[in-house]
MISEZA-717588 format. One record per residue (C-alpha): x, z, y; residue number from 0; residue in one letter. Coordinates in Angstrom, 2 decimals, decimal comma. Each point is the difference from the previous one (the first is absolute). Layout:
# MISEZA-717588
+---------+---------+---------+-----+-----+
|      xx |      zz |      yy |   n | res |
+---------+---------+---------+-----+-----+
|       X |       Z |       Y | NUM |   A |
...
+---------+---------+---------+-----+-----+
***
This chain:
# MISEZA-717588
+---------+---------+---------+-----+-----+
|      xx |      zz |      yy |   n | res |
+---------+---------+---------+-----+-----+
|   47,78 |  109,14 |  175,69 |   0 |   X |
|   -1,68 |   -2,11 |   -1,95 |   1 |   X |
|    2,82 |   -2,30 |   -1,14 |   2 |   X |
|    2,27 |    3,33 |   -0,78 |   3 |   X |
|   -2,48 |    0,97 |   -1,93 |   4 |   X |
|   -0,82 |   -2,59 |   -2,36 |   5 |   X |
|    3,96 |   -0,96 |    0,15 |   6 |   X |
|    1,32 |    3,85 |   -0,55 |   7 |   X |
|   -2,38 |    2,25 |   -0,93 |   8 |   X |
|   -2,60 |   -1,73 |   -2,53 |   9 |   X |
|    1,84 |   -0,92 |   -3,14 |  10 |   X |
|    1,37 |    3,58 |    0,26 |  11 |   X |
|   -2,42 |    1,84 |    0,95 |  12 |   X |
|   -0,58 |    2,67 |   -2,42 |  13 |   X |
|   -2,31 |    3,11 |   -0,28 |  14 |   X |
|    3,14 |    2,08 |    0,84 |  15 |   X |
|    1,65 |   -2,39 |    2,72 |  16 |   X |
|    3,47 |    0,92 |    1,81 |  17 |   X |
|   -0,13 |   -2,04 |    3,26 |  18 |   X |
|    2,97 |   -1,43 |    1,03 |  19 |   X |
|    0,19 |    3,04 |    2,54 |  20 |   X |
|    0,04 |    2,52 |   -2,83 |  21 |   X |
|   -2,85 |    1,10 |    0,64 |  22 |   X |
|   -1,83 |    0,85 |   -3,65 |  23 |   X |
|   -3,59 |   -1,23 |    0,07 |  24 |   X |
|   -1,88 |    2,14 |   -2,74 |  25 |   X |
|   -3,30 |   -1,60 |   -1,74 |  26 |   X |
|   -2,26 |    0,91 |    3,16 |  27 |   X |
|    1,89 |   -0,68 |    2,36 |  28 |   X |
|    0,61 |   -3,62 |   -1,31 |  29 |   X |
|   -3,83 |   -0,33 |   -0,18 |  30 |   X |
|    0,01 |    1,18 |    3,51 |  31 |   X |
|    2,31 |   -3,10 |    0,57 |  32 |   X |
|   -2,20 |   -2,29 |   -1,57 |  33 |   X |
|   -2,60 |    0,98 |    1,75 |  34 |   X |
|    1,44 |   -0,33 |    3,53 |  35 |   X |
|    1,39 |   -3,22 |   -1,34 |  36 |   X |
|   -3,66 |   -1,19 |   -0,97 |  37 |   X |
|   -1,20 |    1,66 |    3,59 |  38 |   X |
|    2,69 |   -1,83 |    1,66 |  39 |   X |
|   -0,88 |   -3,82 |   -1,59 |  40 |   X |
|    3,30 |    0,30 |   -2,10 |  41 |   X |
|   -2,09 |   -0,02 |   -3,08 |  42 |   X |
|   -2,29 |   -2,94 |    0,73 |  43 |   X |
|   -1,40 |   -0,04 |   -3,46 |  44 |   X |
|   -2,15 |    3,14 |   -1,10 |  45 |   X |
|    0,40 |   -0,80 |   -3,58 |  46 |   X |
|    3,61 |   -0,98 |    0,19 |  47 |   X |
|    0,32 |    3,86 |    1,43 |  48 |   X |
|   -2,29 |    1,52 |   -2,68 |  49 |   X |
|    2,09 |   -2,23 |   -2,68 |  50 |   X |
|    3,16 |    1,41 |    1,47 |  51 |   X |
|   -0,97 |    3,78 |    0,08 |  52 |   X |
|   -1,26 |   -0,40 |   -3,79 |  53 |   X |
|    3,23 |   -1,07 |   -0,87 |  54 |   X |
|    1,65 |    2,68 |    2,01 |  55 |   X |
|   -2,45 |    2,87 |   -1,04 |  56 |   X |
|   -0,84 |   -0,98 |   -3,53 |  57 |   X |
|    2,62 |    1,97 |   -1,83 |  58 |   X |
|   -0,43 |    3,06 |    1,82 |  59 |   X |
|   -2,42 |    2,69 |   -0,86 |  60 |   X |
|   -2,01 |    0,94 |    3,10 |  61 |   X |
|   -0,28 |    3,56 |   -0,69 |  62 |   X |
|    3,58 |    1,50 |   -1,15 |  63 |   X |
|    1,47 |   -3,57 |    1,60 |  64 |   X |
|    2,50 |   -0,57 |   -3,02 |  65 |   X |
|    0,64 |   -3,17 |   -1,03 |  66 |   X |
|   -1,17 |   -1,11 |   -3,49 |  67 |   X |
|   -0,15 |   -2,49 |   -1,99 |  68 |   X |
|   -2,93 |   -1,71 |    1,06 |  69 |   X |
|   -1,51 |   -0,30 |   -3,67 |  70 |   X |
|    0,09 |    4,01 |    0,56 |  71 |   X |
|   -2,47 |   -0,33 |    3,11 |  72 |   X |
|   -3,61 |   -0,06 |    0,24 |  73 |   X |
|   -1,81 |   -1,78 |    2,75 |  74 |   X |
|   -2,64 |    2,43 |    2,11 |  75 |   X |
|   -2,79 |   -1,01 |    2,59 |  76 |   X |
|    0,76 |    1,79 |    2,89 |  77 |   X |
|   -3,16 |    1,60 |    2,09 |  78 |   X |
|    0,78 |    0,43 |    3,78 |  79 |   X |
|    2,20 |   -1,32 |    2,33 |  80 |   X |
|    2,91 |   -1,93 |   -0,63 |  81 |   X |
|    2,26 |   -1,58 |    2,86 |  82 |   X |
|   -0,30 |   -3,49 |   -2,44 |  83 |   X |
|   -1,52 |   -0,50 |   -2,79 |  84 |   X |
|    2,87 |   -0,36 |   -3,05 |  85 |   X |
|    0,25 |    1,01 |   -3,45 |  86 |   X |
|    0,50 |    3,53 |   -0,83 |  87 |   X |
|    1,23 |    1,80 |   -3,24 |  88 |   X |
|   -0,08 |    3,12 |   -1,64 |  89 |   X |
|    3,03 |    1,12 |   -2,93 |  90 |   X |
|   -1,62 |    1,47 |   -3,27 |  91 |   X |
|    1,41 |    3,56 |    0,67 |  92 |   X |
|   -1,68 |    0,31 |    3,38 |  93 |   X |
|   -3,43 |   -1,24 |   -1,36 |  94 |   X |
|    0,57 |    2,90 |   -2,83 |  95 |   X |
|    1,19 |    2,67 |    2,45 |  96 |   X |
|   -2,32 |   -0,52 |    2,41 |  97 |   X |
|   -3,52 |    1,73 |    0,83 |  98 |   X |
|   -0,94 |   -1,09 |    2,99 |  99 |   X |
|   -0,24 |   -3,68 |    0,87 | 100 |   X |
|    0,49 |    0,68 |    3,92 | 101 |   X |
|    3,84 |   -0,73 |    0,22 | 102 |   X |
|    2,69 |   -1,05 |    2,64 | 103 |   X |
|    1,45 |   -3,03 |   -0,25 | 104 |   X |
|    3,53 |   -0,40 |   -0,16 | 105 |   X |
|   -0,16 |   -3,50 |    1,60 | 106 |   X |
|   -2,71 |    0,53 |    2,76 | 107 |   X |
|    1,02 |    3,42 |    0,74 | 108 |   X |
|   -4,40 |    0,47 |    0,11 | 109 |   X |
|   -2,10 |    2,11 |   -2,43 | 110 |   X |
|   -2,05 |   -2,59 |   -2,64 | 111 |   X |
|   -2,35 |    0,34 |   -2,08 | 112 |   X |
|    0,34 |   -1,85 |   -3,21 | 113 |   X |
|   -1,92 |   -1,30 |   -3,13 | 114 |   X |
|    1,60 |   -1,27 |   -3,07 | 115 |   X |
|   -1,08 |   -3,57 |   -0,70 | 116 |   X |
|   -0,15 |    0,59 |   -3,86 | 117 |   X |
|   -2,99 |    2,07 |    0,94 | 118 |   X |
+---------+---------+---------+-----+-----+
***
């Protein structure tokens, strides 16, 4: 597994990944690969994981899940649990149109709650 892996999947792996199955892997259900990847000792390095799911996550607003520009994002603190600990982002119109700061992630698939680092 681990050799298909690193020689299949990682250089391709993206936040919406179509295995080689067809199956479509949608944002959280790629995190839940990476995380039974880092359960399962495919990941050996916990920062090589968190580097990877920044790069996969960082364009994608966590609220709306849309991809952006990631100039467009703003980086959040998120209180609660997490499944691991990567960056997550918020788009400009859902920091406007929102009123509660108690939201769903699109990528976890959990309810967050979130603080604007600017603040």
């Amino acid at each position: 597994m681990n050799s298909f892996i690193s020689e299949k999947i990682q250089n391709k792996l993206t936040h919406n990944f179509k295995c080689f199955c067809s199956y479509q892997y949608w944002p959280n259900n790629v995190l839940e690969l990476c995380n039974f990847l880092k359960n399962k000792n495919i990941f050996k390095d916990y920062n090589c994981l968190i580097e990877q799911l920044n790069n996969l996550f960082g364009g994608i607003c966590f609220k709306c899940g849309r991809e952006q520009n990631e100039t467009d994002l703003q980086n959040v603190d998120i209180e609660g649990f997490c499944p691991i600990k990567f960056e997550h982002f918020i788009c400009e119109d859902c920091i406007q149109s929102e009123t509660s700061n108690n939201i769903e992630c699109t990528i976890c698939k959990i309810q967050h709650k979130y603080l604007l680092k600017d603040f």
